[in-house]
C-alpha positions in Angstrom: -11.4 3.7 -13.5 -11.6 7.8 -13.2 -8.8 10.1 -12.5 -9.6 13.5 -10.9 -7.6 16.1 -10.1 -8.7 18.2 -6.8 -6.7 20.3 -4.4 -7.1 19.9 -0.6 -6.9 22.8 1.6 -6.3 21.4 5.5 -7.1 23.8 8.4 -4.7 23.9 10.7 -6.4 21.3 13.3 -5.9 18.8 10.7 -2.5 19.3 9.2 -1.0 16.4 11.2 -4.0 13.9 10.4 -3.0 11.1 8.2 -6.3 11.6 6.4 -4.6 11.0 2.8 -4.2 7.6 4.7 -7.6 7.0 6.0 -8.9 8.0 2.0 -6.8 5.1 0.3 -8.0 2.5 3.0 -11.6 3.8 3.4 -12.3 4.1 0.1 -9.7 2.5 -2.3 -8.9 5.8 -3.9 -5.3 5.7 -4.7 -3.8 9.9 -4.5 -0.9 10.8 -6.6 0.5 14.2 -5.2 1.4 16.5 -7.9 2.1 19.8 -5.2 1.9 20.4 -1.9 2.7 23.1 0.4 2.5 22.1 4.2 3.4 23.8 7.1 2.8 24.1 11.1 -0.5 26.1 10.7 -1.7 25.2 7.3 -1.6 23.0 4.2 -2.4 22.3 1.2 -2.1 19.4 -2.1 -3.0 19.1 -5.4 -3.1 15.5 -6.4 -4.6 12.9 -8.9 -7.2 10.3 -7.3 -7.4 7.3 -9.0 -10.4 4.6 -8.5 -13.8 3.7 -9.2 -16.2 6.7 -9.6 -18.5 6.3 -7.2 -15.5 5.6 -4.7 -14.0 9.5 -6.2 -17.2 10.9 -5.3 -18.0 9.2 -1.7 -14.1 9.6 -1.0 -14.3 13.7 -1.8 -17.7 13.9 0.3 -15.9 12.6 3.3 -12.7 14.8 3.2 -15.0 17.6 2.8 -17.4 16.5 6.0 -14.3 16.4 7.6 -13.2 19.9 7.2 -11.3 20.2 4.5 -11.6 22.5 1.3 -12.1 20.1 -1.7 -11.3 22.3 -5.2 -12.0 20.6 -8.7 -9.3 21.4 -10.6 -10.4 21.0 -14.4 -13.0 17.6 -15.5 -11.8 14.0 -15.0 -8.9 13.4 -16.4 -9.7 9.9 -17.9 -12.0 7.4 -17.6 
């Protein structure tokens, strides 16, 4: 198992999408929100995944197709 810890930046047509949601079923990528800051026309959260490597990396690559800003914040945290 790998943590990582990334922070997602949501555009505003997206802030009400239960995408954390969709990641954890899609992928079995289990988020642990350290931060978040979201409001009406924006958003943001910095969180741990947790999962399977190859499930980190298909799971990020998806958020990102979908529009939102994936930041690496720092290398895995364990593995």
């Amino acid at each position: 198992m790998t943590k990582v810890r990334v922070k997602l930046t949501f555009p505003e047509d997206l802030v009400r999408t239960p995408v954390l949601a969709r990641l954890v079923r899609t992928f079995d990528v289990e988020p642990n929100i350290r931060r978040a800051d979201v409001e009406e026309h924006r958003g943001w959260i910095i969180c741990e995944l947790d999962g399977r490597s190859d499930a980190i990396e298909a799971g990020l690559s998806w958020l990102r197709s979908q529009g939102i800003e994936v930041s690496l914040l720092g290398d895995v945290l364990e593995s």
